[in-house]
N, C-alpha and C positions, 0 to 999 in steps of 0.2 A: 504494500500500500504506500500509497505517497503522504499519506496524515500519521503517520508512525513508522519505526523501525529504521535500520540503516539500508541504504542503497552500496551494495558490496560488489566488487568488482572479481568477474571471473579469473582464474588462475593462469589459462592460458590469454585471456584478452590483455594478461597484465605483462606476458611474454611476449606478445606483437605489440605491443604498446613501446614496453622498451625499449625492445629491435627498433623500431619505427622513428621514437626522438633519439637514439642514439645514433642509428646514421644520418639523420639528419640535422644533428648538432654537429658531427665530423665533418659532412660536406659543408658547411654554412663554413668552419672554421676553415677551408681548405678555400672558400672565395675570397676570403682577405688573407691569404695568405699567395696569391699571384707573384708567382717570380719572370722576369725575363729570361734572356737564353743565357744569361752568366749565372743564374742563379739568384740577382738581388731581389728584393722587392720591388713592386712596381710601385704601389699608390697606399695602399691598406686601406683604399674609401673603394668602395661599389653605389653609384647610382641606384636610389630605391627602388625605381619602377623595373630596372633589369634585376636587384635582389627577388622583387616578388616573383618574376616571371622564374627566373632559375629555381629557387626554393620552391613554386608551385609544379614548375615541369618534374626536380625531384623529388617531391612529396605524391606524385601521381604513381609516379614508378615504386615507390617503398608502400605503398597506404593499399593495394590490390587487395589486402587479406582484410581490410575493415569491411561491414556493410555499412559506410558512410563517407563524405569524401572530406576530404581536409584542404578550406582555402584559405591564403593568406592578402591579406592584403596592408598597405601604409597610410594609417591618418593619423599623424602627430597632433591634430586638434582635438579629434575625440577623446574621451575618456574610458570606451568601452575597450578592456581587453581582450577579449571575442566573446561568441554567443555559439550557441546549437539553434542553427537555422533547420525547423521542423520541415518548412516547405520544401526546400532542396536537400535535407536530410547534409546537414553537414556543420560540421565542426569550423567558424570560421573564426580567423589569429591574427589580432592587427599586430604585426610587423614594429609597427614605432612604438609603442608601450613598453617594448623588448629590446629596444636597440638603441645603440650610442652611434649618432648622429652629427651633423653640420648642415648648414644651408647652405646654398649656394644661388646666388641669385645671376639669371641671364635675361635682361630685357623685364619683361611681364612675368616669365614663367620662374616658378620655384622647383627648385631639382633638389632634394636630398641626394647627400653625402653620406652614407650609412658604414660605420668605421668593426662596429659586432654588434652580436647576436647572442642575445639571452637564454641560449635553451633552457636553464634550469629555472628561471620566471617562467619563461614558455612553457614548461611543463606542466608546473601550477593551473596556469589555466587552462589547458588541453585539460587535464583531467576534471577541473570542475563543469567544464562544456561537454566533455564525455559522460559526467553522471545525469545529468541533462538529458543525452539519447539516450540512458539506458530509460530513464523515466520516462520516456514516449512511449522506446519502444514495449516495455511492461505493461505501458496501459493500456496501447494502443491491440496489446495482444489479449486483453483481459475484456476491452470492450470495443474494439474496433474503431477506436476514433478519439484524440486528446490532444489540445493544445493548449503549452505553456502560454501565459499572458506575454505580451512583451510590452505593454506600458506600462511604466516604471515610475509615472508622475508621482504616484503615494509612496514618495522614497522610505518614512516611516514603518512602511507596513512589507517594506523588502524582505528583512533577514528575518518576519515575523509567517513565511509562504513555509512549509514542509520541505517544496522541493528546493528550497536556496538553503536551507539548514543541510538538508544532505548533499548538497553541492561544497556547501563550503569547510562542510568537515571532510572531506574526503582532501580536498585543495589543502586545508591546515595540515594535514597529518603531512603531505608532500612537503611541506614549506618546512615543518617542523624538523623532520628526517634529514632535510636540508642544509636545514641551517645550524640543527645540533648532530650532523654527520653520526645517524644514528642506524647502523648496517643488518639490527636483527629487530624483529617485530617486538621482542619483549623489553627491550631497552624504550623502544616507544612507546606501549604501555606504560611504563614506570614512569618516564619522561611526561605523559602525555594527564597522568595524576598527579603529579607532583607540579606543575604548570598551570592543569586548570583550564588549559585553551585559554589563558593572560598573556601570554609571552608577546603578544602584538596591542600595539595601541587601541588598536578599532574595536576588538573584541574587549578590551579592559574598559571601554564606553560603553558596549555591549551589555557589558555585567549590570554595570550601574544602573542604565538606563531601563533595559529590558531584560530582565534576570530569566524570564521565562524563556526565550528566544535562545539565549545565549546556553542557558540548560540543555536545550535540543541539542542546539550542535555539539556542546560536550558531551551529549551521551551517544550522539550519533558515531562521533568521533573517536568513543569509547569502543561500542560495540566492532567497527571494522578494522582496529587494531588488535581485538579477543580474535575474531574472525583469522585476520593475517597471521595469529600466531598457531592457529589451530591447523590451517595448511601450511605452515611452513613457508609462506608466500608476501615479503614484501610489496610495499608502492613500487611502482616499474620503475623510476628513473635509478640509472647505474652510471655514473660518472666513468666516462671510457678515456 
């Protein structure tokens, strides 16, 4: 159900999933890294609009084994760092939320200078826009037909929706694994009790504000790290 419980990720989708950002953090790292024919570096900037096209041509080739397609795209004015687009069935990852960047101005036009690439941010969100599909497609298997809202104007009432509580415990336990380099499911656990889902500002306004909201996700975020340790199956990202 989407009004209870956690949203857990398959064991083998958590095996394509890895494969999947881990070549495609290698190749991203392998475009700024262009050498000439002596060997030096050329620029260490790429042009965004050929970053997306490249990263979208190899993400086509690596993503076959998903049932959904994975698109990137560049808007350094937005704020959204991607979504699960239900109509096209796809996972989509804005590019500039993820990347260290420059401008470069010619005439009218505005050209990004895109210098890296965030995979391990990117992945955070890849997976909070993957518990997303799975939420469609669960429902959409249970009753033939479910769409997420996508206006967002009641910003109050966002982390207070079921499915954004298990989206974004899924996303924390990534970020947390992350950021305290924590390599087995039971360290995360312990880690993940002794923390409280505090360790970030937004969720410590969370607490305060809407204690009930912020429960969910700590217990969501509980249950799929019990989960993780029962198969033996970390979050997918592997630092390669």
């Amino acid at each position: 159900m989407l009004t209870e419980g956690a949203i857990l990720i398959d064991t083998e989708d958590k095996k394509e999933i890895s494969k999947y950002l881990n070549a495609m953090n290698k190749y991203a790292k392998s475009l700024f890294q262009q050498t000439n024919g002596e060997g030096y570096p050329i620029s260490g900037f790429v042009d965004s609009d050929k970053l997306v096209d490249l990263l979208q041509e190899k993400s086509l080739e690596l993503s076959n084994k998903f049932n959904f397609k994975v698109f990137y795209y560049f808007k350094p004015k937005s704020s959204i760092k991607g979504r699960y687009d239900k109509d096209n069935n796809s996972i989509d990852i804005n590019l500039a939320l993820h990347s260290q960047f420059a401008i470069w101005r010619n005439g009218l036009d505005r050209v990004f200078k895109v210098s890296s690439i965030n995979f391990k941010s990117l992945s955070i969100t890849f997976l909070h826009e993957f518990i997303h599909y799975i939420q469609v497609a669960l429902r959409k298997e249970k009753s033939g037909d479910f769409e997420l809202p996508t206006d967002w104007s009641e910003k109050d009432k966002y982390m207070k929706r079921p499915w954004e509580q298990q989206a974004h415990a899924i996303a924390y336990l990534e970020q947390l694994k992350q950021e305290l380099k924590l390599k087995s499911p039971e360290k995360m656990l312990s880690s993940l009790r002794k923390l409280g889902v505090l360790h970030r500002e937004d969720l410590q306004a969370l607490k305060k504000t809407d204690y009930k909201s912020w429960k969910a996700i700590m217990k969501n975020a509980i249950m799929a790290a019990v989960a993780d340790i029962k198969d033996g199956e970390p979050l997918p990202w592997q630092t390669s």
